[in-house]
py3Dmol code that shows the C-alpha trace and the ligand (Angstrom):
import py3Dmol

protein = """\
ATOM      1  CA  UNK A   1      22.123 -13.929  25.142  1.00  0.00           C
ATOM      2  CA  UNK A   2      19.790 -14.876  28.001  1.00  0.00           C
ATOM      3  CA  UNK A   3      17.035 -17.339  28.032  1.00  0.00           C
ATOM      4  CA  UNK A   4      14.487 -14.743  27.324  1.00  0.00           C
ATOM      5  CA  UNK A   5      16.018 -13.354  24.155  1.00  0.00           C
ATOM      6  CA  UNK A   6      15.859 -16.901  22.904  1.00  0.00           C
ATOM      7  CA  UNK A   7      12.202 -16.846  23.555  1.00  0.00           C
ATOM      8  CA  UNK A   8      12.191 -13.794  22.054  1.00  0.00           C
ATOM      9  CA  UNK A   9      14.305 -14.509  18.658  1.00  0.00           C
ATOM     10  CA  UNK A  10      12.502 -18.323  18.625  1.00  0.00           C
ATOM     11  CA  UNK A  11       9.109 -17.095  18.504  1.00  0.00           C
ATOM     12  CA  UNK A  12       9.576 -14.426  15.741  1.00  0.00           C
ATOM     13  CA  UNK A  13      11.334 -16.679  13.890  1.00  0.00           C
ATOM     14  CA  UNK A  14       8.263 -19.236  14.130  1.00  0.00           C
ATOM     15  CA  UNK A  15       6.071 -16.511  13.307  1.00  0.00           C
ATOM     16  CA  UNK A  16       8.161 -15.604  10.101  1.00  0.00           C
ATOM     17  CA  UNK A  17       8.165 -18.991   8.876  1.00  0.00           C
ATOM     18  CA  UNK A  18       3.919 -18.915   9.248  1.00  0.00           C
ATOM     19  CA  UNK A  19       3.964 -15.787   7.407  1.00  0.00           C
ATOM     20  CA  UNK A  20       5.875 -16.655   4.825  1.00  0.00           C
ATOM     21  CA  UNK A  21       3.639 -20.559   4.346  1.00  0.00           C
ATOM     22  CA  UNK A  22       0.172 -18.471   4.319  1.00  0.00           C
ATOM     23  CA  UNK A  23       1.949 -15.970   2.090  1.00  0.00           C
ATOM     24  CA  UNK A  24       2.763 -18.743  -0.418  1.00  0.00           C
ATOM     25  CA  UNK A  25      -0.392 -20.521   0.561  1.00  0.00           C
ATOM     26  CA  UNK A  26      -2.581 -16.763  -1.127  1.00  0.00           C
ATOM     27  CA  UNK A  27      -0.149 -17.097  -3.860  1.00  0.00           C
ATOM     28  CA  UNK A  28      -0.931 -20.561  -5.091  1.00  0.00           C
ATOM     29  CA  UNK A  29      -4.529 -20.194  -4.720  1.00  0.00           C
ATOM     30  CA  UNK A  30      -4.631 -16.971  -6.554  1.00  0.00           C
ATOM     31  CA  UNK A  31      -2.656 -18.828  -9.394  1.00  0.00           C
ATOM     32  CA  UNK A  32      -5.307 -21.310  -9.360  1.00  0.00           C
ATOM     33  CA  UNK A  33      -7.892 -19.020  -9.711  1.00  0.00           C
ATOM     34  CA  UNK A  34      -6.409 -16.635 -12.630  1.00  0.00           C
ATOM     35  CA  UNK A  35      -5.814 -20.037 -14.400  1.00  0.00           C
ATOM     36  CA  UNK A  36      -9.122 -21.067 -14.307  1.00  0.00           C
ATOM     37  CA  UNK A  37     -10.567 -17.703 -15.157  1.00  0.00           C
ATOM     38  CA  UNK A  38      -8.135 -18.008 -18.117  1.00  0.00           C
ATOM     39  CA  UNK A  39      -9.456 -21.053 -19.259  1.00  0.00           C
ATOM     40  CA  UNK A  40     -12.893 -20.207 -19.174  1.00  0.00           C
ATOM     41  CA  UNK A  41     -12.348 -16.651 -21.313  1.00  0.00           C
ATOM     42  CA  UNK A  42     -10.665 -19.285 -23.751  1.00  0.00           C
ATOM     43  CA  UNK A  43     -13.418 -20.974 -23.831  1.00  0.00           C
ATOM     44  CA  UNK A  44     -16.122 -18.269 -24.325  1.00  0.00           C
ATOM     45  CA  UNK A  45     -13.752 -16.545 -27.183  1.00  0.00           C
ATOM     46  CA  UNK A  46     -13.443 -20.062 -29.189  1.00  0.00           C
ATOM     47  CA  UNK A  47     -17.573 -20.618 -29.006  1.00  0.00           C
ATOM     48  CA  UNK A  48     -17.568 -16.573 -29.753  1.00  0.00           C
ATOM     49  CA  UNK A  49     -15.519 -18.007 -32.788  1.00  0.00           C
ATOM     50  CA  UNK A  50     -16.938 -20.907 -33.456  1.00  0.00           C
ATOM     51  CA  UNK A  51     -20.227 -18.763 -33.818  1.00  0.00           C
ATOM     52  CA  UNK A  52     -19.105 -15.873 -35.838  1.00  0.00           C
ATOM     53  CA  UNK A  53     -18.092 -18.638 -38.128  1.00  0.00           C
ATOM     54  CA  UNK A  54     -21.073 -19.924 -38.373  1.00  0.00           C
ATOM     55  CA  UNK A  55     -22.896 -16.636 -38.917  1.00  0.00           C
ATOM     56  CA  UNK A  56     -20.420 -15.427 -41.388  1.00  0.00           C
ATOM     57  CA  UNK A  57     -21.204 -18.599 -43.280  1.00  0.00           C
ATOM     58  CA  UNK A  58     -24.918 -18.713 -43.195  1.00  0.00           C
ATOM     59  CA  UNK A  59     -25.384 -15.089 -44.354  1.00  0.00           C
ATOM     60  CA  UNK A  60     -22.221 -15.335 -46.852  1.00  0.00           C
ATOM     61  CA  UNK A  61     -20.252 -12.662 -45.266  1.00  0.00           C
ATOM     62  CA  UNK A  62     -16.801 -12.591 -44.835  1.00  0.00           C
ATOM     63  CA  UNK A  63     -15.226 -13.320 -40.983  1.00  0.00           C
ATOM     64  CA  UNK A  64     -11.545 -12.871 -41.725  1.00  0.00           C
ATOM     65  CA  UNK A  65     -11.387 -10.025 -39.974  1.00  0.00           C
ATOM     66  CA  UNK A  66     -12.880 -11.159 -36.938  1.00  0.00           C
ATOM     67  CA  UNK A  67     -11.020 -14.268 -37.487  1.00  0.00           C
ATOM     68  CA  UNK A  68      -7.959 -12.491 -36.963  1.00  0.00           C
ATOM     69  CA  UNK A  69      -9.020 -10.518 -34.296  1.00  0.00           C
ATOM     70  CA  UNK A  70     -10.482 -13.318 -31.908  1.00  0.00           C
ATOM     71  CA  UNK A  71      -6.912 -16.033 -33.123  1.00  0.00           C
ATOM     72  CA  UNK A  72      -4.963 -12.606 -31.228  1.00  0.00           C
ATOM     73  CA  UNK A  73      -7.023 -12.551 -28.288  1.00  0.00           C
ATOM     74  CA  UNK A  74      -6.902 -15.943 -27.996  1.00  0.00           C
ATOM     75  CA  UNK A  75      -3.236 -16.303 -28.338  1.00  0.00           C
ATOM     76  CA  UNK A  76      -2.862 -13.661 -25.591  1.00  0.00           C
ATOM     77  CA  UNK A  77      -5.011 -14.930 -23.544  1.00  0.00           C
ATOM     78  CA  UNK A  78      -2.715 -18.467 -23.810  1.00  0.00           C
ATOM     79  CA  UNK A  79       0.046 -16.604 -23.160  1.00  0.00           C
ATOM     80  CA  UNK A  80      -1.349 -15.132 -19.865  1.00  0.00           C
ATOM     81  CA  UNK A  81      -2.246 -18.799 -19.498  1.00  0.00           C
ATOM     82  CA  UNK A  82       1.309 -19.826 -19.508  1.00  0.00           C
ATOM     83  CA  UNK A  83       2.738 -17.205 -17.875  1.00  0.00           C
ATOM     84  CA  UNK A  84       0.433 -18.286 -14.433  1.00  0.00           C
ATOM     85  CA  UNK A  85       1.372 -21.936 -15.174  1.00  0.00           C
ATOM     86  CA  UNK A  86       4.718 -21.126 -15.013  1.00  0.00           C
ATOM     87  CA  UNK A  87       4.512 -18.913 -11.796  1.00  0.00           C
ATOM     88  CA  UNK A  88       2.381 -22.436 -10.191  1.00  0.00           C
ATOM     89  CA  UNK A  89       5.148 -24.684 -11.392  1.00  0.00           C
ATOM     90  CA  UNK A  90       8.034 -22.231  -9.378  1.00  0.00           C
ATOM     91  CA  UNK A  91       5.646 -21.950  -6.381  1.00  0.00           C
ATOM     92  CA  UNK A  92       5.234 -26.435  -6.271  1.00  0.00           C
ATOM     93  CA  UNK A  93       9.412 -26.243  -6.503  1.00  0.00           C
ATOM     94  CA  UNK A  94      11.138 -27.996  -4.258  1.00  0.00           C
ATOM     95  CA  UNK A  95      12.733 -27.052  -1.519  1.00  0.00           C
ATOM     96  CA  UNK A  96      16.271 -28.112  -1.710  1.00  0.00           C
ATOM     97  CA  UNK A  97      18.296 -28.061   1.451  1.00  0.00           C
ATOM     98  CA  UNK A  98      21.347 -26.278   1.978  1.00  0.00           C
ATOM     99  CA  UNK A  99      23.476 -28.611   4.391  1.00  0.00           C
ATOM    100  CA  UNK A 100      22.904 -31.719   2.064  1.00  0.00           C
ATOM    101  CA  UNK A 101      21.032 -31.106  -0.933  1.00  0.00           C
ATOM    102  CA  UNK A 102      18.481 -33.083  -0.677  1.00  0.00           C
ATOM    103  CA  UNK A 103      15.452 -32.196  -2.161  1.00  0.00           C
ATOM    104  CA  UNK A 104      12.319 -31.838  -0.026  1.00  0.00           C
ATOM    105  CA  UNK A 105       8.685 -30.723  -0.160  1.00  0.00           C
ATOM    106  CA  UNK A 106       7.855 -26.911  -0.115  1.00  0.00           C
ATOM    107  CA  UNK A 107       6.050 -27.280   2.782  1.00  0.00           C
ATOM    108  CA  UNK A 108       8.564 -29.298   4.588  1.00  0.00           C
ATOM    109  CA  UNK A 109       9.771 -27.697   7.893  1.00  0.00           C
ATOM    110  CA  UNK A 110      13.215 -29.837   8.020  1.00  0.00           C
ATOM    111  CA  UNK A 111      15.147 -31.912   5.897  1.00  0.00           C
ATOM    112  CA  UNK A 112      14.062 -35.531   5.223  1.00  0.00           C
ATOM    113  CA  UNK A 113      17.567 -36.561   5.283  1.00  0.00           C
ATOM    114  CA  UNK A 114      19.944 -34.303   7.385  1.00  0.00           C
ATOM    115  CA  UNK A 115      17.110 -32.961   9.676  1.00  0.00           C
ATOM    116  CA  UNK A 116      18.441 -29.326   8.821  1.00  0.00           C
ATOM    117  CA  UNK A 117      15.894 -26.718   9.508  1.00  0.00           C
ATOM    118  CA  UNK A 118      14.802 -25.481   5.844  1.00  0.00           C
ATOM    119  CA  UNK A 119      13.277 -22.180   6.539  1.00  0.00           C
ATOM    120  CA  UNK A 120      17.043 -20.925   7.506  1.00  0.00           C
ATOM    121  CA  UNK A 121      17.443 -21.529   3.487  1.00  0.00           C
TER     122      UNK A 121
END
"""
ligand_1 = """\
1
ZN
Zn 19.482 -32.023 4.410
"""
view = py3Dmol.view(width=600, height=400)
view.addModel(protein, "pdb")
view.setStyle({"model": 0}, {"cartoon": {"style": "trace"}})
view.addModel(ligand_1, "xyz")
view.setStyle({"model": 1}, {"stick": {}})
view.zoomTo()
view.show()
């Protein structure tokens, strides 16, 4: 291979790697933000709650029903909740490096103890 298809293979290689950090970098933030949508529509359907609760007891009716129906939403709405927490704690993973096994930070370029290049992972 000559010098230029080094060049060549080096710089699409470097331009993978960027791809694939602002790819991840989306990803994360996007998490972020669903989980803190999530947290606020939990919020609004426990005062939503909170007041039919109220209501229901001021005018004597009877909120089981909508009881019922807001405890499902809500439990859904954790379980969305968990499901992006879960997808933020695999994208904060760390990197573990295949040469020595040593575990580095997911943004790490190379190994903090072998100096292996971690984006060949
Ligand atoms: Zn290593």
């Amino acid at each position: 291979m000559g010098l230029l298809d080094d060049v060549i293979v080096n710089a699409k290689s470097a331009a993978d790697a960027v791809g694939k950090r602002a790819t991840q970098f989306v990803d994360v933030s996007k998490l972020r933000i669903s989980a803190a949508d999530l947290n606020n529509e939990i919020s609004k359907r426990f005062e939503s709650l909170g007041r039919a609760a109220y209501e229901a007891k001021k005018t004597d009716n009877d909120a089981s029903d909508l009881t019922a129906e807001s405890v499902k939403a809500i439990d859904e709405l954790y379980e969305q909740l968990d499901a992006v927490n879960a997808q933020l704690a695999a994208a904060r993973e760390k990197m573990i490096c295949k040469n020595c096994g040593q575990e580095n930070a997911q943004d790490a370029v190379y190994c903090s103890r072998c100096g292996h290049k971690l984006s060949d992972n």
